[in-house]
N, C-alpha and C positions, 0 to 999 in steps of 0.2 A: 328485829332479829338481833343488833349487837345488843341494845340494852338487855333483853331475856337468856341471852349468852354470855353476859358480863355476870348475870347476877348467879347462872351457873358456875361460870368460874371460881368466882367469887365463895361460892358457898361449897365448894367441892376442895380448892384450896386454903378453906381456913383463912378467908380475909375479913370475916364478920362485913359489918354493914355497906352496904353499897353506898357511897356520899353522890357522887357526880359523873354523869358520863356527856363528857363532853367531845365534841365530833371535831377534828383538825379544820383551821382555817384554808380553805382554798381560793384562789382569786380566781373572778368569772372566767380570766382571759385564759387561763391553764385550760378549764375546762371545754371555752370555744378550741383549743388546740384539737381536740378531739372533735367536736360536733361539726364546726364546721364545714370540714373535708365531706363529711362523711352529707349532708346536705346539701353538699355543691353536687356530688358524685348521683345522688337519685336524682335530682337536675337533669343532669348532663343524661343520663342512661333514660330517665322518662320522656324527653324530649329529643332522643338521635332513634327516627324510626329504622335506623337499620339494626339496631340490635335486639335479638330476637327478645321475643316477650319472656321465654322461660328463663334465661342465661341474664336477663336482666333485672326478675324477679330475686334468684339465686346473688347473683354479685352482690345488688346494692344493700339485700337484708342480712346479706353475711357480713358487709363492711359497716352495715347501721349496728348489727351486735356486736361487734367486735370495737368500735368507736364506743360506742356507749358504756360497755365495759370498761373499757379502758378508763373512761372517764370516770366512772363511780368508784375503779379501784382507787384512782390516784385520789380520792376525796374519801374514801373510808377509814381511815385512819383516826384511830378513840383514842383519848387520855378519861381513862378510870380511878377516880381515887376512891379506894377503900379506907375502913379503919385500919387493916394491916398492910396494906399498902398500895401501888399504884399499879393498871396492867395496863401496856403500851403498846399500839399496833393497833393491824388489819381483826377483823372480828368476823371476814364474811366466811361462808365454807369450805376449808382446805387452808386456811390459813390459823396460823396460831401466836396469839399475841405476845408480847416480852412480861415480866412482873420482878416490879422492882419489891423489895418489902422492906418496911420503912426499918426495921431493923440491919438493912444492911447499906443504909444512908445517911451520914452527918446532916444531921437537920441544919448546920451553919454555914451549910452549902446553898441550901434550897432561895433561889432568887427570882424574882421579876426580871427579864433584862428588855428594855425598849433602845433604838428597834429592833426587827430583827435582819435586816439588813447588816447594817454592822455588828450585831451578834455573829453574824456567817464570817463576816472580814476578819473577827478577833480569835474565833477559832478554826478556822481555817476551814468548814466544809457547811454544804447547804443544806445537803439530805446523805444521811447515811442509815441503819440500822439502827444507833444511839443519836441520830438528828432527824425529828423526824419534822419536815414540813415545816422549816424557821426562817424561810430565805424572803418571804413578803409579806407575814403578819407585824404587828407594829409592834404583839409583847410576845416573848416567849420565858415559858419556863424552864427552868436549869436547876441539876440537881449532878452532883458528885455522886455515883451510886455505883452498884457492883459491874462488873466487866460482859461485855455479849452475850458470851459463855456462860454461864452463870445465872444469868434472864431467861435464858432459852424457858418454856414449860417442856418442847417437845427435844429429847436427846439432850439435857443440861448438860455441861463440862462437869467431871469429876475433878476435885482437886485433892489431894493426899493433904490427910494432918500437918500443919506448921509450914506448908506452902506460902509464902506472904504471895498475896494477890493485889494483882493495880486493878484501880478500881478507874472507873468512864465517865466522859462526862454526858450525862444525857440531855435532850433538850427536846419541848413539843409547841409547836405553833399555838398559840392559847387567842388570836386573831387580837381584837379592836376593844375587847374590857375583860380584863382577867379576874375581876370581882367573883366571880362562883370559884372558880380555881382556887385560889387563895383563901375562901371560906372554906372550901370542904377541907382543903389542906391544913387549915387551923384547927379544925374541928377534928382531924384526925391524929393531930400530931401533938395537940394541946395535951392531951390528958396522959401521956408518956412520958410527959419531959418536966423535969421541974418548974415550980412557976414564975421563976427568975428566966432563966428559957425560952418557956413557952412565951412571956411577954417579949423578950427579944427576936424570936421566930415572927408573930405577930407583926411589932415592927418592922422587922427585914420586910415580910410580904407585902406589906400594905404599901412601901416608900420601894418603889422598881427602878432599879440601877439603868439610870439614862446615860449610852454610850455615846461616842462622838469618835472623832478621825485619830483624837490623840490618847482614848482611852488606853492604859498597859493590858495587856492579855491577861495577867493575872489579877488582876480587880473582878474578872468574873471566877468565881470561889471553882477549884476543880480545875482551870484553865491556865495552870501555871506555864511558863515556856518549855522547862523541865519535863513536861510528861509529856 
């Protein structure tokens, strides 16, 4: 479903070729937050005969859909690189993704940062809208790109002529090898950029800015104290 609705996206917004649809890293233990309630609770309601057979059919299938759900929502979450640019978010029914386009992103932004642990410490949030899913993958991707608003597909912000706009820093859990990330991203971004550039983009991507307790906030591009 997302890949076949990415590439509509995709082709309906004018982002030319689909490179990578890569799915958010989720750790098992997030996802037992969800299952295993919900496995304790058919347990417990299968085996107490006093709870009637229908009202225990009813409960524990509504809290097994409603668990499961939950769980697949918090793990749906795509990182799309197009050649015009990237779409970010949930992909399933009712929801609608972010799009960044690489025209409204300093490519001297675009970084590796490992981990992401202390990517969360250095800019200060785990999961937001512009963070999505970077608090226990090892690498995440970071990019200075346009503001919330502005991503939106559905009800974008309007902004009046000559408005200067701050621009956000985004970020997507890319989990334990960012090697396809970083190909399609070069592959997308190589043939825009001069080839003095593009060989430096290249290198940024490939050599992933390793943080530690005394990194400055500003070493990760986009994440100056100031904004």
């Amino acid at each position: 479903m997302t890949r076949a609705r990415a590439h509509r996206l995709a082709r309906r917004l004018g982002l030319g070729e689909v490179l990578l649809v890569r799915r958010t890293y989720v750790p098992p233990w997030l996802r037992a937050m969800f299952w295993v309630p919900a496995l304790l609770l058919v347990w417990v309601n299968v085996s107490d005969p006093l709870v009637a057979p229908l009202a225990n059919v009813l409960l524990t299938g509504g809290f097994v859909l409603v668990a499961i759900g939950a769980a697949e929502l918090v793990a749906a979450d795509h990182l799309v690189v197009t050649r015009g640019g990237l779409l970010l978010g949930t992909f399933w029914p009712g929801f609608t993704p972010y799009l960044i386009r690489w025209d409204d992103v300093d490519p001297a932004t675009i970084r590796v940062a490992t981990p992401g642990r202390l990517f969360v410490r250095h800019t200060g949030s785990g999961f937001s809208f512009t963070r999505r899913m970077v608090g226990w993958p090892r690498y995440v991707l970071s990019l200075d790109g346009p503001p919330l608003g502005l991503a939106r597909l559905r009800r974008p912000a309007v902004v009046p002529p000559g408005t200067q706009v701050r621009t956000a820093l985004w970020s997507f859990g890319i989990g334990r090898d960012p090697g396809d990330v970083v190909a399609a991203i070069d592959a997308a971004l190589s043939p825009r950029l001069p080839p003095d550039e593009a060989e430096v983009l290249r290198h940024e991507l490939a050599t992933p800015l390793v943080l530690d307790a005394h990194t400055p906030p500003e070493a990760i591009p986009g994440n100056a104290p100031a904004r």
